[in-house]
C-alpha positions, 0 to 999 in steps of 0.5 A: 423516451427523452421529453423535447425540452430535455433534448439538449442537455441529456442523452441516452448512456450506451452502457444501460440505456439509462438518461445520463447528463451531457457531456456540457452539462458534466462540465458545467457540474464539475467545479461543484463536484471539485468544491464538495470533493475539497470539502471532504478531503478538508475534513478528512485532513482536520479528523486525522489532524485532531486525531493525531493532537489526541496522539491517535495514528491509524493504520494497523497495530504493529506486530513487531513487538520488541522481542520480535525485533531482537530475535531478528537483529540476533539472526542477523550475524548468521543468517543462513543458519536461521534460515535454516533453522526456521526452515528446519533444514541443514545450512549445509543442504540450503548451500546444496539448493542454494548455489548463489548463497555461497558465492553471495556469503563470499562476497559479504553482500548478505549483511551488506544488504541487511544491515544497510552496510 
């Protein structure tokens, strides 16, 4: 039950029967809501700021380990037979499978592709 003096500035919310703001009362709410969601982004920003001068970064480790780099820039010469090798398969039978890597080959556009050619 919503009490009279009340009446102007909240409404029943469809969804869960709940006493929601209005629609005014939202609008007059909103440049506070701005300001505090600055404020957080602010310090966000300072955080990963400082964090940074302490020579930190985020995100995940890498993977890609020095070795792990140069076994992939070894594969890239020959690509179809570490494909097929890590697959444990013939070159002969991806070209079977693989129509378009013969043409693709041909064509030079595998390494083109990888290596940025």
């Amino acid at each position: 039950m919503v009490h009279h003096h009340f009446a102007g500035s909240l409404s029943r919310s469809p969804a869960c029967g709940r006493i929601a703001p209005s629609p005014e009362r939202r609008e007059e709410r909103r440049p506070l809501a701005e300001f505090i969601r600055e404020l957080i982004a602010s310090g966000t920003r300072e955080g990963l700021n400082a964090a940074r001068a302490r020579g930190r970064v985020g995100g995940q480790p890498t993977v890609a380990t020095p070795e792990i780099i140069r076994a992939a820039r070894d594969m890239l010469p020959n690509l179809e037979n570490s494909i097929a090798k890590i697959l444990g398969t013939s070159l002969g039978t991806l070209y079977n499978h693989i129509p378009d890597l013969q043409e693709i080959r041909a064509s030079g556009r595998v390494s083109k592709q990888i290596t940025g050619g």
